[in-house]
N, C-alpha and C positions, 0 to 999 in steps of 0.2 A: 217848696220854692227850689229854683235853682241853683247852686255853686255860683253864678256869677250874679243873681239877683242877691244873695246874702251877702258877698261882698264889696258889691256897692251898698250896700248898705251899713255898713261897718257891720253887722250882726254878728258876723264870723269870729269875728275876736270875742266875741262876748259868749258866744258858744261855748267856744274851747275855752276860755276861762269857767266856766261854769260846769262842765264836764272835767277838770282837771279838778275844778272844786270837791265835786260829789266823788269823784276817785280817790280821793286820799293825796295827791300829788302836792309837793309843794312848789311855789314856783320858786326862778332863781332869787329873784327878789330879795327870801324871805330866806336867803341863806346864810349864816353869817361869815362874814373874813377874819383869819386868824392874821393876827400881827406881832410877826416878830421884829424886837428891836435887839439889835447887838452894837456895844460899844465896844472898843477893841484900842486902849492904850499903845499904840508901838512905837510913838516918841520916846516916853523916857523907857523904854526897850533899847531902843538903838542908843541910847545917850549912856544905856548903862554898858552896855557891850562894844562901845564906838573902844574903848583901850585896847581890848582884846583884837580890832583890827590893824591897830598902828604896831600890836606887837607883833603880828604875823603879817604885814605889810612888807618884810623884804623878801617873802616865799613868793610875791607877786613877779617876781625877776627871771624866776625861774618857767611861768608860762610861755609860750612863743609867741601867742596874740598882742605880749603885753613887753617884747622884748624893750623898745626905744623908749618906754614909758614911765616915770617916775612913778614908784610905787606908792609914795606919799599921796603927791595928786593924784592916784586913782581910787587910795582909801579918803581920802576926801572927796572927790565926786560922786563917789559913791554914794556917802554920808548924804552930802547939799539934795540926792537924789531921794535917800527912803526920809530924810527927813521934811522935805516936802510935800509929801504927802497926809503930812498932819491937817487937819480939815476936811479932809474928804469924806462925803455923803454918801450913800451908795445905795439905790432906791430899784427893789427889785419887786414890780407888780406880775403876780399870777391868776389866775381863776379859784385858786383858794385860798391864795396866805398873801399879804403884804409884809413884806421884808425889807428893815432898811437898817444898815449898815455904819456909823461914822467910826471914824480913825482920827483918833488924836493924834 
């Protein structure tokens, strides 16, 4: 038969399934996915370390980007900033591994 009589016929698929068979071949199938999970605390990180900013919060005076800028409010927005980030999911699909991420 020909190339185009096999597939219309669906045959072709079943071919090469069947010759992958007798070869030793696995399909993708039949591959397994590694999954890693990482949990990653950095709330009470930052809660434990937030002092150490407010004590080096008047050296914020001394950058230029941050002349007109109370150095308080920017160790504080800073804070309102990594500390929102608690909850976050972070879901990384590839062709071998599922990887996913949460940040407390």
């Amino acid at each position: 038969m020909t190339l185009p009589a096999l597939m219309r016929r669906g045959e072709l698929a079943g071919m090469q399934e069947r010759a992958m068979r007798t070869r030793g071949f696995q399909s993708t199938r039949a591959h397994r996915e590694t999954q890693i999970g990482l949990w990653l605390p950095l709330t009470p990180l930052f809660w434990l370390l937030s002092p150490f900013a407010i004590l080096l919060a008047p050296l914020l005076v001394l950058a230029p980007p941050l002349r007109g800028m109370n150095p308080y409010a920017a160790v504080v927005a800073i804070g309102r900033v990594l500390t929102s980030i608690g909850g976050t999911v972070i879901h990384v699909d590839t062709h071998d591994a599922r990887i996913r991420i949460r940040i407390l």
